[in-house]
C-alpha positions as CSV (number, residue, x, y, z in Angstrom):
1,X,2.6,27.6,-16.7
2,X,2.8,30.1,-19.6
3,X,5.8,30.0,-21.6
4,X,7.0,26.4,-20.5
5,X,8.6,24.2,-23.5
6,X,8.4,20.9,-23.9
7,X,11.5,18.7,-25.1
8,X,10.9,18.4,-28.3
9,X,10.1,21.4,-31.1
10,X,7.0,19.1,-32.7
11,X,5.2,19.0,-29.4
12,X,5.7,23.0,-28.6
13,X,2.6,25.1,-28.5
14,X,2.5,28.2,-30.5
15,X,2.1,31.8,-28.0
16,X,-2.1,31.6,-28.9
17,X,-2.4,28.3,-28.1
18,X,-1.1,29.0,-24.5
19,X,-2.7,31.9,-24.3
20,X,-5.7,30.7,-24.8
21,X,-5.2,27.8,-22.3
22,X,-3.9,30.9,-19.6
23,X,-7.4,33.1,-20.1
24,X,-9.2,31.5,-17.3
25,X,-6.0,32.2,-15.3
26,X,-5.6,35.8,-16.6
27,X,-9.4,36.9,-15.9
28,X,-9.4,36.1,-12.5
29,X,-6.1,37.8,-11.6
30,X,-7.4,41.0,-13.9
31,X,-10.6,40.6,-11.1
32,X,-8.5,40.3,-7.9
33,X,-6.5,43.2,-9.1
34,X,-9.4,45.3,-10.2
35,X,-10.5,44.7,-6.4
36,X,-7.6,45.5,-4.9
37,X,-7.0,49.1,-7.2
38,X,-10.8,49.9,-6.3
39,X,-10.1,49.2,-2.5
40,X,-6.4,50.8,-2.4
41,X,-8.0,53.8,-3.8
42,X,-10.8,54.3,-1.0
43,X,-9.1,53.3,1.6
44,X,-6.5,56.2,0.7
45,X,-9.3,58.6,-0.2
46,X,-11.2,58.0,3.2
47,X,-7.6,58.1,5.1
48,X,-7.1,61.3,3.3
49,X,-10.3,63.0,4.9
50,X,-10.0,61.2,8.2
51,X,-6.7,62.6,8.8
52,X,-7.1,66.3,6.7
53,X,-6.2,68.3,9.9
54,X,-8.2,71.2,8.1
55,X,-11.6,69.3,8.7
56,X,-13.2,70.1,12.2
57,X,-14.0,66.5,13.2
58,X,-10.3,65.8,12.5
59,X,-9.7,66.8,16.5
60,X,-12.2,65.6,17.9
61,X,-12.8,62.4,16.7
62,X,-9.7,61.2,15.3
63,X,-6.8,62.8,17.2
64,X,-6.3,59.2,19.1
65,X,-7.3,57.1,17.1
66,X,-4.3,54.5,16.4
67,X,-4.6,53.4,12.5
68,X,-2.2,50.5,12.1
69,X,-4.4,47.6,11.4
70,X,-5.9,50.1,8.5
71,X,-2.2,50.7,7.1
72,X,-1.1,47.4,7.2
73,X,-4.0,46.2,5.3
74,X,-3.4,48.6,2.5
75,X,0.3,47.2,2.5
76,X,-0.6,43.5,1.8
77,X,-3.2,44.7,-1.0
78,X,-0.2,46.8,-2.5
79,X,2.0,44.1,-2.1
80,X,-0.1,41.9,-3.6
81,X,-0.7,44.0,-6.8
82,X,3.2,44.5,-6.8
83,X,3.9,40.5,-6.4
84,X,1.3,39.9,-9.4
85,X,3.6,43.1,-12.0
86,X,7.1,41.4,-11.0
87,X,6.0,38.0,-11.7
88,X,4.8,39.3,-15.6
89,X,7.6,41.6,-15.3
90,X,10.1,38.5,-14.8
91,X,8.4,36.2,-17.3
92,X,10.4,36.4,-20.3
93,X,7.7,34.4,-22.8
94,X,4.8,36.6,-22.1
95,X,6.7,39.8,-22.0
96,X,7.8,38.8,-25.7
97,X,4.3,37.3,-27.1
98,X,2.1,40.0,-25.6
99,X,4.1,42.6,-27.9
C-alpha cells in the first residue's frame, strides 16, 4: 500500500518510486470514478425531468411510479465515490507527497 515503511531507512522507497508502483492502481480507480460521476450525473438529470411536475407527462405517466430501486442505486455510486475521497483524505503519505 502507498505510504507503508519498511524497518529500516536503507530499504525505504522514495514518494516516486511508490508512486510509480501505485499508477496501475490509481488509473483504474480515476476510471471507476469517472463512471460513476458520468452515471450520478444522468441518473440526476433524467430524475430531474421525470419528476419536473411542470412537464405534462409528469401526471400521467409518472404520478405512481415508486422510484426506490433508482435512488438507492445512486446512493451506493455516491457512497462509493465518497469511500474512495476519505480513504485519500485519511492517508497521511499521499496527502503530503502529492503536494
Amino acid at each position: 500500500m502507498y505510504g507503508e515503511q519498511s524497518q529500516t531507512k536503507a530499504e525505504r522507497e522514495s514518494p516516486e518510486i511508490m508512486t510509480a508502483r501505485m499508477f496501475p492502481a490509481y488509473r483504474k480507480i480515476f476510471d471507476l470514478v469517472r463512471k460513476l460521476m458520468s452515471y450520478v450525473e444522468n441518473l440526476v438529470v433524467q430524475l430531474h425531468s421525470i419528476l419536473n411536475r411542470k412537464q405534462p407527462n409528469f401526471k400521467s405517466f409518472f404520478k405512481g411510479i415508486n422510484f426506490d430501486f433508482v435512488i438507492n442505486i445512486l446512493g451506493r455510486a455516491l457512497r462509493s465515490i465518497y469511500t474512495i475521497d476519505a480513504i485519500v483524505m485519511n492517508n497521511p503519505c499521499i496527502e503530503k507527497d502529492w503536494e
